[in-house]
One Martini backbone bead per residue (centre of mass of N, CA, C, O) as a GRO file, in nm:
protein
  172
    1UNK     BB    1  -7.487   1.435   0.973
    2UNK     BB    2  -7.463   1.711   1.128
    3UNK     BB    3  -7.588   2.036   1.122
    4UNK     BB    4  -7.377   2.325   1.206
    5UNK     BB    5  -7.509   2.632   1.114
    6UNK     BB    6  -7.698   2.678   1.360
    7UNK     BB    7  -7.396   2.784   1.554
    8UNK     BB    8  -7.336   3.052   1.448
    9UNK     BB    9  -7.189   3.355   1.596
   10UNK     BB   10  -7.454   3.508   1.488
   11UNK     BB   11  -7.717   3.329   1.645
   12UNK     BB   12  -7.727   3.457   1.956
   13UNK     BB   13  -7.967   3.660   1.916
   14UNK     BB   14  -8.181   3.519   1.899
   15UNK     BB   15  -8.232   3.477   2.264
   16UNK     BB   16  -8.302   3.769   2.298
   17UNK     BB   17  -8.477   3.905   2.126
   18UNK     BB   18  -8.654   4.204   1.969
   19UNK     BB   19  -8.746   4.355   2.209
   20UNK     BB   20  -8.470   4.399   2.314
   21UNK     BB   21  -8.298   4.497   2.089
   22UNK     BB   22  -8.470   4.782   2.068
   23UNK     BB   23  -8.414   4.882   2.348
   24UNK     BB   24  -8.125   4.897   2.304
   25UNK     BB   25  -8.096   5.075   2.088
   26UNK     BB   26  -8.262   5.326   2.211
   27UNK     BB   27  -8.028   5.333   2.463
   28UNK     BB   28  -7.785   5.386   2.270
   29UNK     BB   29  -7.915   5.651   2.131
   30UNK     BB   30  -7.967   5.835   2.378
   31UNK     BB   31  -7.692   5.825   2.516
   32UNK     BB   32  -7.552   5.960   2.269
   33UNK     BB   33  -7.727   6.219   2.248
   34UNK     BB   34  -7.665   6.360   2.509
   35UNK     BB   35  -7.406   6.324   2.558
   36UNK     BB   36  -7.350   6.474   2.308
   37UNK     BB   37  -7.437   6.739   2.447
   38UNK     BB   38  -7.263   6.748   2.751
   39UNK     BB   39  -6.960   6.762   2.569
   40UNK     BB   40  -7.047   7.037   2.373
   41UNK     BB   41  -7.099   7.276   2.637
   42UNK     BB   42  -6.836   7.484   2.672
   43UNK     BB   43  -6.757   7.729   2.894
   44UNK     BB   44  -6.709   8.078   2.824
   45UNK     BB   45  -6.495   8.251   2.931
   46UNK     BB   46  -6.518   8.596   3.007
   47UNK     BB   47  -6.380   8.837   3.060
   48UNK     BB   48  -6.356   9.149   3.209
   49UNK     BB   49  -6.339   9.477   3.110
   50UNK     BB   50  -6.172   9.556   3.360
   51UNK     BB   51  -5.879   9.358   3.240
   52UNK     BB   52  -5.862   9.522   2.984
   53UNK     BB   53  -5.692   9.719   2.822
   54UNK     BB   54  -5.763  10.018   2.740
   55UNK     BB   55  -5.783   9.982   2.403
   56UNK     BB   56  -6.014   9.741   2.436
   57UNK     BB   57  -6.209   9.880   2.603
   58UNK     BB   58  -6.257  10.121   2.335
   59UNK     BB   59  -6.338   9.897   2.109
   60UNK     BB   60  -6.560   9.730   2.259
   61UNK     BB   61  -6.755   9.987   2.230
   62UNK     BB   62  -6.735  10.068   1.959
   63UNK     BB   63  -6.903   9.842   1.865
   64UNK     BB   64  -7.208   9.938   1.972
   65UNK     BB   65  -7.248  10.166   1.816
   66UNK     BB   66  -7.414  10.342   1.613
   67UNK     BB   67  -7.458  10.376   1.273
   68UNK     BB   68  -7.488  10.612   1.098
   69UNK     BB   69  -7.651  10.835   0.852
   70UNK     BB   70  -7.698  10.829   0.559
   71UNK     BB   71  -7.794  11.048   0.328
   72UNK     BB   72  -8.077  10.861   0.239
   73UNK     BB   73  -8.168  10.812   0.496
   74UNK     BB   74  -8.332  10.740   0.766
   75UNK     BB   75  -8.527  10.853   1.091
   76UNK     BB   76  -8.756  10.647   1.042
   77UNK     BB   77  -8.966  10.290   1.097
   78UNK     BB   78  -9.104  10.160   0.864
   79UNK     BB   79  -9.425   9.919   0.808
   80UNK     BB   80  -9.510   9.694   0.556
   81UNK     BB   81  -9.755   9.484   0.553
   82UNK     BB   82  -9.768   9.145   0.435
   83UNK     BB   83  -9.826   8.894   0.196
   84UNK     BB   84  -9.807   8.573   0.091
   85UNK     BB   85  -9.901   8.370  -0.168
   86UNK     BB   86  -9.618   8.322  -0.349
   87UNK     BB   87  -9.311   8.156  -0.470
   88UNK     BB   88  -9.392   8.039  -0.766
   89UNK     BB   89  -9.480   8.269  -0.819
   90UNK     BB   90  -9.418   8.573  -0.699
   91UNK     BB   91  -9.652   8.695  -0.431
   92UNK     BB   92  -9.784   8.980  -0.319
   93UNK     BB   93 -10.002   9.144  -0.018
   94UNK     BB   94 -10.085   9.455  -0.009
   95UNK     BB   95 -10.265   9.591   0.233
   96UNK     BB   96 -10.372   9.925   0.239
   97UNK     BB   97 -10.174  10.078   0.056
   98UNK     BB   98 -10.418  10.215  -0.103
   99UNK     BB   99 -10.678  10.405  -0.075
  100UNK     BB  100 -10.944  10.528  -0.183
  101UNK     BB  101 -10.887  10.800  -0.242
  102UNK     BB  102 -10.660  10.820  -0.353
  103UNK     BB  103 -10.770  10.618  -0.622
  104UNK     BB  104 -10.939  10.792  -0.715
  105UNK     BB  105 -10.799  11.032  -0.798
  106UNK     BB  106 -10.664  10.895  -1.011
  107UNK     BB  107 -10.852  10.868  -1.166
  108UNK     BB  108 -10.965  11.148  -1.241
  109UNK     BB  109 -10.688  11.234  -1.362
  110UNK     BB  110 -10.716  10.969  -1.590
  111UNK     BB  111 -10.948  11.024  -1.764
  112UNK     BB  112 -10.862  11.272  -1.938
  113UNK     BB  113 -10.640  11.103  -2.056
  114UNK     BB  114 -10.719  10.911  -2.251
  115UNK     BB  115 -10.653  10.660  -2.469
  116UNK     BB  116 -10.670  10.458  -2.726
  117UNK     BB  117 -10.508  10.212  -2.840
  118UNK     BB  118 -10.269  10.058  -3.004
  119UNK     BB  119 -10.147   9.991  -3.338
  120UNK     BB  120 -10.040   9.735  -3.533
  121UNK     BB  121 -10.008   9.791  -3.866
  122UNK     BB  122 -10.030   9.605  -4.111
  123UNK     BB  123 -10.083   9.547  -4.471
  124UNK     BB  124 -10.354   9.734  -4.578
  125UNK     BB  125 -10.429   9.901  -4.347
  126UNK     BB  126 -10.606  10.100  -4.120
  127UNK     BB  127 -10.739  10.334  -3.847
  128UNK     BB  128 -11.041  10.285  -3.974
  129UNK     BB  129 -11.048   9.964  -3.982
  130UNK     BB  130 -10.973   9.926  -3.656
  131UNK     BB  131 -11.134  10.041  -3.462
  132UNK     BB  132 -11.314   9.821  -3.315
  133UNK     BB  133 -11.110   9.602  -3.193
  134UNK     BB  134 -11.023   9.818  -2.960
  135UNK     BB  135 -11.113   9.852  -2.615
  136UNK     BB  136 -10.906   9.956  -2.473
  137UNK     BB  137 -10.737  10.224  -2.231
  138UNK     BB  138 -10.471  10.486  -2.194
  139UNK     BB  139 -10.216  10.616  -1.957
  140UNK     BB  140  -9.971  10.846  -1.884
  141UNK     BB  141  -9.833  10.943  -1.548
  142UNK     BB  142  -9.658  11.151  -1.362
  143UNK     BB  143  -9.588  11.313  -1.009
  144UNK     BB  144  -9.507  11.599  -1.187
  145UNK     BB  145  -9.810  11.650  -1.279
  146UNK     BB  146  -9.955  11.542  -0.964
  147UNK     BB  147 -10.090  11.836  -0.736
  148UNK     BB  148 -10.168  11.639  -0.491
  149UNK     BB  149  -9.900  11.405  -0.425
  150UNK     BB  150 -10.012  11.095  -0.432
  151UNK     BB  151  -9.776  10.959  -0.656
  152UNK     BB  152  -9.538  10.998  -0.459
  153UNK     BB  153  -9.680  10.855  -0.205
  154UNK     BB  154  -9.686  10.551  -0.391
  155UNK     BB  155  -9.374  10.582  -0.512
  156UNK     BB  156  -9.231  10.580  -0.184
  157UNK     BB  157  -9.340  10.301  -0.113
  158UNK     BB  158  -9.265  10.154  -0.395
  159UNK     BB  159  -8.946  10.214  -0.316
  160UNK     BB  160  -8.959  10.033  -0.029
  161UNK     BB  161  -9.048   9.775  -0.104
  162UNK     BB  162  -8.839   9.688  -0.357
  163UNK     BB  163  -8.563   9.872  -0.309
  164UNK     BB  164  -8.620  10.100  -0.550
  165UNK     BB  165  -8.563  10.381  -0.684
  166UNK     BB  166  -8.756  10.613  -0.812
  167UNK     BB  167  -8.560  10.682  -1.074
  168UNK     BB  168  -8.611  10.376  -1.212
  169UNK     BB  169  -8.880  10.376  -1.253
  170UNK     BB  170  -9.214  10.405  -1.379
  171UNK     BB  171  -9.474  10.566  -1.538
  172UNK     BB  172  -9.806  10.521  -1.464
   0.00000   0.00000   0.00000
């Protein structure tokens, strides 16, 4: 008896050959592209302004007229630029932040007021037992102590950077 299966209705594709079949693919594949690139583009047409009546004609402008100056709002527009170094942590590279003459001024206004850090003394300790142990020293000076105003204007750049107002800082 005749073994009748290699005769089944899906076996005709064989006869095509696999690069005809490749090529079939890929041109009903792009005809579908474009196709249907070609008939979602479909053109609206707008009346000109000069066809709607008085009312539309002058909200239709008053759409683009610029929005006014809030209180806060600032009347030049300035850019700090920055690079991205890393997205998780957050870590961004503003060069030029602070000049160098600053960064000095800063220094030398906070020499004066220097203090050993603190410690949290346990029990039974005292602060003449660990003189040696802490080797930092810190202080804390705000923009309204500063006579030259260069802490003003570093304060007022990085709550340009932040978005955040300058009343929310910490003093540096």
């Amino acid at each position: 008896m005749k073994n009748k299966g290699s005769k089944l209705a899906g076996a005709n594709w064989m006869i095509l050959g696999l690069p005809s079949i490749f090529l079939l693919c890929i041109f009903f594949f792009l005809a579908g592209f474009f196709g249907s690139s070609l008939f979602s583009q479909q053109e609206v047409s707008t009346p000109s302004l000069r066809h709607w009546p008085r009312g539309l004609q002058e909200e239709k402008k008053k759409e683009f007229d610029a929005l006014p100056r809030g209180e806060t709002g600032e009347d030049t527009l300035t850019s700090i630029p920055f690079q991205i170094l890393s997205w998780n942590p957050r870590a961004l590279y503003f060069p030029n932040f602070a000049s160098a003459e600053q960064c000095e001024s800063i220094i030398e206004a906070a020499k004066a007021h220097l203090e050993p850090s603190s410690l949290a003394l346990r029990e039974g300790e005292t602060a003449e037992n660990t003189k040696g142990i802490r080797t930092s020293s810190g202080m804390f000076i705000s923009a309204s102590e500063d006579k030259t105003g260069i802490l003003h204007q570093i304060e007022a750049k990085m709550a340009k950077v932040t978005m955040i107002p300058r009343t929310h800082g910490e003093v540096m």
